[in-house]
C-alpha positions in Angstrom: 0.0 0.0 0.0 2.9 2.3 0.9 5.5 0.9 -1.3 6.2 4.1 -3.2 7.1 6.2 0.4 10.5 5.7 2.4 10.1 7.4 5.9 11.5 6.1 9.0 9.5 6.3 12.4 12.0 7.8 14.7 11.4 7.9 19.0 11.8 5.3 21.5 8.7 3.8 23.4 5.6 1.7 23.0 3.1 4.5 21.7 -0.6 4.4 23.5 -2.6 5.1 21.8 -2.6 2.1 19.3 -2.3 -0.2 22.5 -5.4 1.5 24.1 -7.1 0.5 20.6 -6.0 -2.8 20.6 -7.2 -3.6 24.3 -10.8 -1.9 23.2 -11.2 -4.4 20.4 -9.9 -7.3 22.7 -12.3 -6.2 25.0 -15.2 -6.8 22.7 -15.0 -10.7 23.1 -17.3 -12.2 25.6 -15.5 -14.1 27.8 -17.0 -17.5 28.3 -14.9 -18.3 31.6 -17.0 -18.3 35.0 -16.3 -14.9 36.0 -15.6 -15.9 39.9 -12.8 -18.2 38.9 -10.4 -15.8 36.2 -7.3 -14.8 37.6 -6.0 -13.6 33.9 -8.7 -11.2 32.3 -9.1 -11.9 28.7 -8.4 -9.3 26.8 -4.5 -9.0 28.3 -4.4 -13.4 27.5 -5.1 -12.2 23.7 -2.9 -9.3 23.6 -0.2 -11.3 24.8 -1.0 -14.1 22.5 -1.6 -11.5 19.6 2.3 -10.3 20.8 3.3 -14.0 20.6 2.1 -14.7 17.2 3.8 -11.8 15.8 6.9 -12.5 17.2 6.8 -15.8 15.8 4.9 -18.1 18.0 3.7 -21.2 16.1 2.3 -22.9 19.5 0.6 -22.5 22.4 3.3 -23.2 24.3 5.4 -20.9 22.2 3.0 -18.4 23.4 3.5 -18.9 27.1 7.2 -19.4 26.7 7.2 -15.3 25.0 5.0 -14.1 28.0 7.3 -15.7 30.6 10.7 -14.3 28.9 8.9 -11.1 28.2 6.6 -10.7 31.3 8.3 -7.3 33.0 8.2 -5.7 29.4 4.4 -6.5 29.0 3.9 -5.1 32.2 5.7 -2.4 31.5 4.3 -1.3 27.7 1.1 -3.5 27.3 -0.9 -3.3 30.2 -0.5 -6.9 31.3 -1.2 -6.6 34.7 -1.9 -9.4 36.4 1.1 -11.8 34.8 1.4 -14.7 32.5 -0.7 -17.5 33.0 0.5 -21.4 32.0 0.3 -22.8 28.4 -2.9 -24.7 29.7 -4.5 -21.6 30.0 -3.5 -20.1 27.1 -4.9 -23.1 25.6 -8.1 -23.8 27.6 -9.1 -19.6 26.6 -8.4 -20.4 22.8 -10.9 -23.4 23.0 -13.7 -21.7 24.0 -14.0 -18.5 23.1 -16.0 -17.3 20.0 -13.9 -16.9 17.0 -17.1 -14.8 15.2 -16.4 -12.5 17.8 -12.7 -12.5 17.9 -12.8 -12.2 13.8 -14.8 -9.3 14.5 -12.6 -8.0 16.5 -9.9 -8.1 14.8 -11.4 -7.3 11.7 -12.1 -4.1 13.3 -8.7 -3.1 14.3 -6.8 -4.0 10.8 -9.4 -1.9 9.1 -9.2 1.1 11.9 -5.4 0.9 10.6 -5.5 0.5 7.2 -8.0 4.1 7.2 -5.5 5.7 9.5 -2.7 4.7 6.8 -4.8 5.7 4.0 -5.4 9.0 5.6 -1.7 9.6 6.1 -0.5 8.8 2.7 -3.6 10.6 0.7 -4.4 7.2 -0.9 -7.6 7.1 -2.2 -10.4 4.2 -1.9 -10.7 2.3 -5.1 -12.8 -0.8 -6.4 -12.6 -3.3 -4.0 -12.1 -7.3 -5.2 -13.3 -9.8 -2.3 -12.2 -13.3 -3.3 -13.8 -15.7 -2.5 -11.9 -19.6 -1.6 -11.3 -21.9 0.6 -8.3 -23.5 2.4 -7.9 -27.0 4.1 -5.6 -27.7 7.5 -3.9 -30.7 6.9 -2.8 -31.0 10.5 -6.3 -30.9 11.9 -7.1 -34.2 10.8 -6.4 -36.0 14.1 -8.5 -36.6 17.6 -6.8 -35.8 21.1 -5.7 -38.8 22.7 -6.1 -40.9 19.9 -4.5 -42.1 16.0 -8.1 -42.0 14.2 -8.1 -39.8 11.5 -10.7 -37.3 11.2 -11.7 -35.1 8.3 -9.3 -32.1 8.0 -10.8 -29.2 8.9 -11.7 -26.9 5.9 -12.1 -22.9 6.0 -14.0 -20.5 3.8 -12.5 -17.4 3.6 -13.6 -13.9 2.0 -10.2 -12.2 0.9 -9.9 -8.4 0.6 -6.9 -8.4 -2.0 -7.6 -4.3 -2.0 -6.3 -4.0 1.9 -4.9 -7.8 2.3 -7.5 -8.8 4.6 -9.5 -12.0 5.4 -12.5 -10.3 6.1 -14.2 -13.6 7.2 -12.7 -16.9 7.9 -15.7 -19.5 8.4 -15.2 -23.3 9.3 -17.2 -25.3 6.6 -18.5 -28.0 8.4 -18.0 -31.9 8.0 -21.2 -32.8 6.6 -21.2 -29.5 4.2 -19.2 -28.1 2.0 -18.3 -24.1 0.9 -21.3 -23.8 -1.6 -23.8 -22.9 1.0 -21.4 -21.4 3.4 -20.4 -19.0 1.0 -24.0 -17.9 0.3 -24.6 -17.5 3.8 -21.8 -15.3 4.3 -22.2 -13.2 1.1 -25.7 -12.3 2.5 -24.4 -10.3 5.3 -21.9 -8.3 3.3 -22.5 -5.0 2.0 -21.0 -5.5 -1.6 -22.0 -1.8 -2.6 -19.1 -1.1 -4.9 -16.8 -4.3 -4.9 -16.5 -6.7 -7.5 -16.7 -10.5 -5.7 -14.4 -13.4 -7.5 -15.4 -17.3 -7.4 -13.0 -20.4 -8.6 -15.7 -22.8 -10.4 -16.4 -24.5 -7.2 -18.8 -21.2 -6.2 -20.1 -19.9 -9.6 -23.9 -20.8 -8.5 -26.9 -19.4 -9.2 -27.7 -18.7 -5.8 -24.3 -17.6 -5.0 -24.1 -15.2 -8.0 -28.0 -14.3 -6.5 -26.4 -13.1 -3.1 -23.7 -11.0 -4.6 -26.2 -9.0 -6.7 -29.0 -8.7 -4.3 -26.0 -7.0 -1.6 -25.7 -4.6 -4.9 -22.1 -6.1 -5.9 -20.4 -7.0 -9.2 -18.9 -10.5 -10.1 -16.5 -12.4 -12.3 -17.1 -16.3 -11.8 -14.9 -19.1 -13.3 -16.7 -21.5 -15.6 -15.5 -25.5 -15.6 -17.6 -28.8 -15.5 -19.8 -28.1 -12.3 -21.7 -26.1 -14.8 -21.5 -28.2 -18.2 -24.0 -27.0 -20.1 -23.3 -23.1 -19.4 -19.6 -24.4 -20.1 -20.0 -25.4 -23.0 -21.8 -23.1 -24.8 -19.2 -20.3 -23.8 -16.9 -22.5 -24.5 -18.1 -22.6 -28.1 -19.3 -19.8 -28.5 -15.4 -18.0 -28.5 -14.3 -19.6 -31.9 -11.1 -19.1 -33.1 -12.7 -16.5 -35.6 -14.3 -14.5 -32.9 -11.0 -14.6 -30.8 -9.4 -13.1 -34.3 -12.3 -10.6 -34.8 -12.4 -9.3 -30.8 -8.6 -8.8 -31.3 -8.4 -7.1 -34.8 -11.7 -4.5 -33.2 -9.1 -4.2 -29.9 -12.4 -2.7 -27.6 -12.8 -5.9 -25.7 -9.2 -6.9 -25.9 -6.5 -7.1 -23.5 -3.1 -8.4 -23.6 -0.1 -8.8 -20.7 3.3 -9.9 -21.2 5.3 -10.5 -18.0 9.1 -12.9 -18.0 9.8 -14.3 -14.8 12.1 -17.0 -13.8 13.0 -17.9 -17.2 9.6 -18.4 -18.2 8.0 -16.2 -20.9 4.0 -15.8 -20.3 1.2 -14.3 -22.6 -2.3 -13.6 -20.8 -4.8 -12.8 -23.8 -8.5 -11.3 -22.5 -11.4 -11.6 -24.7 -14.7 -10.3 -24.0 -18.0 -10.1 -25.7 -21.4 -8.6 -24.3 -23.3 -10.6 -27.0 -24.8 -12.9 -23.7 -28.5 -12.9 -25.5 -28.7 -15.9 -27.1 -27.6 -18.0 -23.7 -29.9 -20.4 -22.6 -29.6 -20.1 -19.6 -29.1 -16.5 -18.9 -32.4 -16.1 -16.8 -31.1 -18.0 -14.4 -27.7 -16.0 -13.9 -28.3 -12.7 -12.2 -26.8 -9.3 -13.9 -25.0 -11.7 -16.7 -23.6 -8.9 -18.8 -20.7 -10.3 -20.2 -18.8 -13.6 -20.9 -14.4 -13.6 -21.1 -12.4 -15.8 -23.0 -8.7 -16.1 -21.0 -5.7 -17.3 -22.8 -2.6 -17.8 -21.3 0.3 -19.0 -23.7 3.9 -19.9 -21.7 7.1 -20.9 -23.0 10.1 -22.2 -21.1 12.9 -20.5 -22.1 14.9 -22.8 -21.2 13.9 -25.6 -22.4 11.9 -24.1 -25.3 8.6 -26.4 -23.9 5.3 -24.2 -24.6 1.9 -25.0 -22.3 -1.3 -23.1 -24.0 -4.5 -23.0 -21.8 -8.1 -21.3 -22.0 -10.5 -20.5 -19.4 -13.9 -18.9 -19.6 -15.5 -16.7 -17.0 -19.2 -15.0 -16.8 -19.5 -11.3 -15.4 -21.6 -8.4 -14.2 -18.6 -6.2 -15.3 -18.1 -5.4 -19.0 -14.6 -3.5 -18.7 -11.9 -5.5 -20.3 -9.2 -4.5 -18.0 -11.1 -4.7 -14.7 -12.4 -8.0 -16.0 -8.7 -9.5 -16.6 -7.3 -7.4 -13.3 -9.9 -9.6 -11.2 -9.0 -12.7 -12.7 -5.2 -12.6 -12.0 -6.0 -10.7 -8.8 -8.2 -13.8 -7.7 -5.1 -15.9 -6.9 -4.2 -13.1 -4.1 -6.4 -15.4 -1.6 -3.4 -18.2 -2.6 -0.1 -15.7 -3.4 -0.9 -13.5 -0.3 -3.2 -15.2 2.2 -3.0 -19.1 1.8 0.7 -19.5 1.1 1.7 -17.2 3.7 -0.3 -18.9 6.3 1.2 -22.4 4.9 4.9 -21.1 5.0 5.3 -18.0 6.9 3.2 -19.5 9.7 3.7 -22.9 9.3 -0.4 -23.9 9.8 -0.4 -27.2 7.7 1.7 -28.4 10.3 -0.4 -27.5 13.5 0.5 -29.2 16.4 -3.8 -27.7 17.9 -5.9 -30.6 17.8 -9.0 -28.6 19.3 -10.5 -27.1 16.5 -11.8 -24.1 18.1 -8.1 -23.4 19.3 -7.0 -23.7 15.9 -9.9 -21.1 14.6 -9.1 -18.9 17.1 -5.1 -19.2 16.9 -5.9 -18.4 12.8 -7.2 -15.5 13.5 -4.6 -14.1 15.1 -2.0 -15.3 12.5 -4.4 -13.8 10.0 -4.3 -10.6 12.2 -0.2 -10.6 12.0 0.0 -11.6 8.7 -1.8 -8.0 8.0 -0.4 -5.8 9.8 2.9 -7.1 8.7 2.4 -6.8 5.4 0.7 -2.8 6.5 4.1 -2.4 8.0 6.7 -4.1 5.9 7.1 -1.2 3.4 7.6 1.3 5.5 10.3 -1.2 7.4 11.6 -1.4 3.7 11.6 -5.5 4.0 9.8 -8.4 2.3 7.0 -9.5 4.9 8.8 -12.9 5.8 11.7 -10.3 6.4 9.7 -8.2 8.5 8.2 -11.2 10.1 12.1 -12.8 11.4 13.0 -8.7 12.1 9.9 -9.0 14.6 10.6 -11.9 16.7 14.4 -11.3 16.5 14.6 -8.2 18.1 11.6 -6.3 20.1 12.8 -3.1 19.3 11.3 -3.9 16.0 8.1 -5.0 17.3 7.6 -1.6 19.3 8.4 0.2 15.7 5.4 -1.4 13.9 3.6 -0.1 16.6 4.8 3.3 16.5 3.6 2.8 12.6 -0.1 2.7 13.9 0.2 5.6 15.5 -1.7 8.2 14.1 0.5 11.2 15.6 3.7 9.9 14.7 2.5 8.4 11.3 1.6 12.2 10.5 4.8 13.4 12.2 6.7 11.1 9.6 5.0 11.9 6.7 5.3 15.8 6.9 9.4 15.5 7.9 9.5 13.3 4.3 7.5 16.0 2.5 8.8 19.3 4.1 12.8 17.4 3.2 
């Protein structure tokens, strides 16, 4: 977001008022615990274990281990006040606390954050994309106390690839699947102004229902769970039309990127001629259908792959249309795969599920605010991410980042130099 500014955040000191923020968020979640019995009030349990995580914990152990070696300092700059409790705790609070209201919660704070950077950097608000995939644990599969295999557990999430936030993460249950999940979820969103991406999996009717009735826009991937709508797209771009949509050049787009020896052509081909569908009654605010090439040659070896895909959409703009479509594999490039390798979650040593949820979350939450602060560190986000747990003085900087009075402090020494 801030990759075209270099500004340092000079000062020493945990800054307040993001901690105040982040306690008021925390604060939010009910805690289930009998109120008679807590010695350790919730909110300071997830602060530390928010701390934890961005520091590098991968475990609820890891998490207590961090409070204990860190305790005077969080009592000092946090507001932990009333000490560290044991991993047990740590572990028992994770299990059983909502993680609707802790995604709400933090939700809430990444988006406070993103506005305050926004604000500081003059960016403006543009279309949003919200894509729309889901991710399976592979270490979930497995009952305490026991070598049975279980189904692994499977989460829906809702992407923002705009301000690289999960908006949503939502456990897709074991006699389910994401199809109705994702309609469920879509129906509580405003969509007002956002443009809402499915792999095949979710191009539905009543999916591509909920985005339009909550007033959004949509490009959907077409394969075989829709054959007969597959294959009259699929037909309908002849090589003759693909020749004629080129040669006009309105509905024609074409990127050229070489990486890693690898030479790749993405071709975009899009007609509003949707009239003579079939089934177009059934498919909500169908304005358009797009024809995507993608032609890549080794340059190595001089081996060429060639591959076509078809996608229906609300949105008749070329560019936005083929934007969206590469964009959709944010939710893998930027969410998934970080979670996988930067956070390690296939290998998940949290058997209780609701732990897990819960201990997502917070990755989720890191993963965020590290990629928020990583630019204006001047490092990748895994660098950022080792620059955190290696040295604290790094993790009170990315707080000094969410400050909104030294953010502004910073910005106006870069401009007025």
């Amino acid at each position: 977001m801030v990759n075209e500014y270099q500004i340092t955040m000079p000062g020493e000191g945990v800054p307040r008022k993001p901690i105040r923020k982040l306690v008021r968020f925390f604060q939010t979640v009910e805690d289930a615990r009998i109120q008679g019995k807590v010695s350790y009030p919730l909110h300071e349990i997830l602060m530390v274990s928010f701390l934890a995580v961005m520091a590098g914990a991968g475990t609820i152990v890891d998490i207590a281990l961090f409070g204990a070696l860190n305790e005077k300092w969080l009592k000092a700059n946090f507001g932990v006040k009333h000490g560290i409790p044991s991993h047990d705790t740590f572990r028992r609070v994770l299990s059983i606390i909502s993680p609707v209201q802790l995604q709400k919660a933090t939700v809430t704070f990444l988006m406070d954050n993103i506005k305050l950077m926004k604000r500081a950097f003059h960016i403006e608000e543009g279309i949003k994309q919200y894509c729309v995939d889901g991710k399976t644990a592979r270490g979930t599969g497995r009952l305490k106390d026991s070598e049975r295999e279980i189904k692994q557990m499977h989460t829906l999430h809702v992407y923002d690839r705009s301000d690289g936030i999960c908006l949503v993460s939502k456990e897709v249950g074991a006699k389910t699947n994401e199809i109705p999940v994702a309609q469920e979820i879509l129906k509580l969103l405003d969509l007002k102004g956002s443009i809402v991406s499915f792999d095949a999996l979710n191009t539905q009717r009543d999916t591509i229902a909920a985005v339009v009735q909550q007033k959004g826009d949509y490009v959907a991937a077409l394969k075989g769970n829709q054959p007969e709508l597959y294959q009259e797209v699929i037909s309908f771009f002849t090589p003759t039309l693909l020749n004629r949509i080129k040669t006009k050049g309105t509905n024609y787009f074409e990127f050229r990127e070489k990486s890693h020896n690898r030479m790749e052509v993405r071709k975009y081909y899009l007609s509003k001629n949707v009239s003579w569908l079939v089934q177009l009654q059934d498919w909500p605010g169908l304005k358009a259908l797009v024809c995507y090439c993608v032609h890549t040659e080794d340059l190595n070896s001089g081996k060429t792959t060639a591959e076509k895909y078809c996608y229906i959409s609300s949105v008749t703009d070329v560019e936005l249309c083929a934007d969206v479509i590469r964009g959709h594999w944010a939710v893998e490039n930027q969410l998934h795969w970080h979670l996988d390798v930067n956070f390690l979650e296939d290998a998940t040593e949290i058997i209780d599920r609701t732990a897990f949820q819960n201990f997502s979350l917070l990755n989720k939450m890191a993963l965020s605010l590290l990629k928020l602060i990583a630019p204006v560190l001047k490092h990748s986000v895994r660098a950022t991410k080792k620059r955190v747990g290696w040295n604290i003085d790094v993790l009170i900087q990315a707080f000094r980042i969410l400050d909104e009075d030294i953010l502004a402090n910073a910005v106006l020494n870069v401009k007025n130099n």
